[in-house]
N, C-alpha and C positions, 0 to 999 in steps of 0.2 A: 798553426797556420801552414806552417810546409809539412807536415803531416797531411792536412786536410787537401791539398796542392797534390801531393806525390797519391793520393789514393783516387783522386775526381781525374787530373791529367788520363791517367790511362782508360777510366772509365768512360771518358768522351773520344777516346779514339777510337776505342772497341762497341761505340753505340754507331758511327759511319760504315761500319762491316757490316748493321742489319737492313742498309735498305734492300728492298725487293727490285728484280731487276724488271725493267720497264718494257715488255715483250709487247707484242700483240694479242689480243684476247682470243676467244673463239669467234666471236661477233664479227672479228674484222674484214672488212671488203675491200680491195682495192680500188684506185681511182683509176678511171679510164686516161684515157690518153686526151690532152687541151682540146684539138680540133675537134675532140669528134662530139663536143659542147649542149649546149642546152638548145632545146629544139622549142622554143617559142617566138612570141612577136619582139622581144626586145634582143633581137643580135644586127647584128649589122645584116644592112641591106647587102646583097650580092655575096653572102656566105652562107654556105652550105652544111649542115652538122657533117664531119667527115672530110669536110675538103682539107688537105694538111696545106697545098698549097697557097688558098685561098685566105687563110688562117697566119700563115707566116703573111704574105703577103701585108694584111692587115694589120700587123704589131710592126712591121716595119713603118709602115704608113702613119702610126699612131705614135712610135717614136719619134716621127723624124716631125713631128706635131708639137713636140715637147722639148724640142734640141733648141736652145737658146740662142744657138750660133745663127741657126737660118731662121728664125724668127727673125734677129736684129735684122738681118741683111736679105 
């Protein structure tokens, strides 16, 4: 049994040395930058694909929506 122990122990250590490291393919594309978004009927009214400002503007506005504090009060 510690036979069987002292030959498997190293074996399972030296099996976590063979994974593959998790790189990016050839395929890979980056992602554009948030504001400059999806260009159809479903974005908010009064933004613009591109506008950064317009775009912060609105995650402020959508936070302060969801802040618990100034709901209650």
């Amino acid at each position: 049994m510690i036979r069987l122990a002292l030959i498997a122990f190293p074996v399972l250590l030296l099996a976590a040395c063979g994974e593959k490291e998790q790189t990016a393919s050839r395929g890979y594309k980056a992602d554009g930058k948030p504001f400059q978004g999806a260009q159809n009927a479903y974005v908010v009214k009064g933004w613009a694909p591109g506008d950064k400002a317009a775009w912060e503007n609105q995650l402020r506005s959508r936070a302060q929506t969801q802040n618990e504090y100034v709901r209650v009060n």
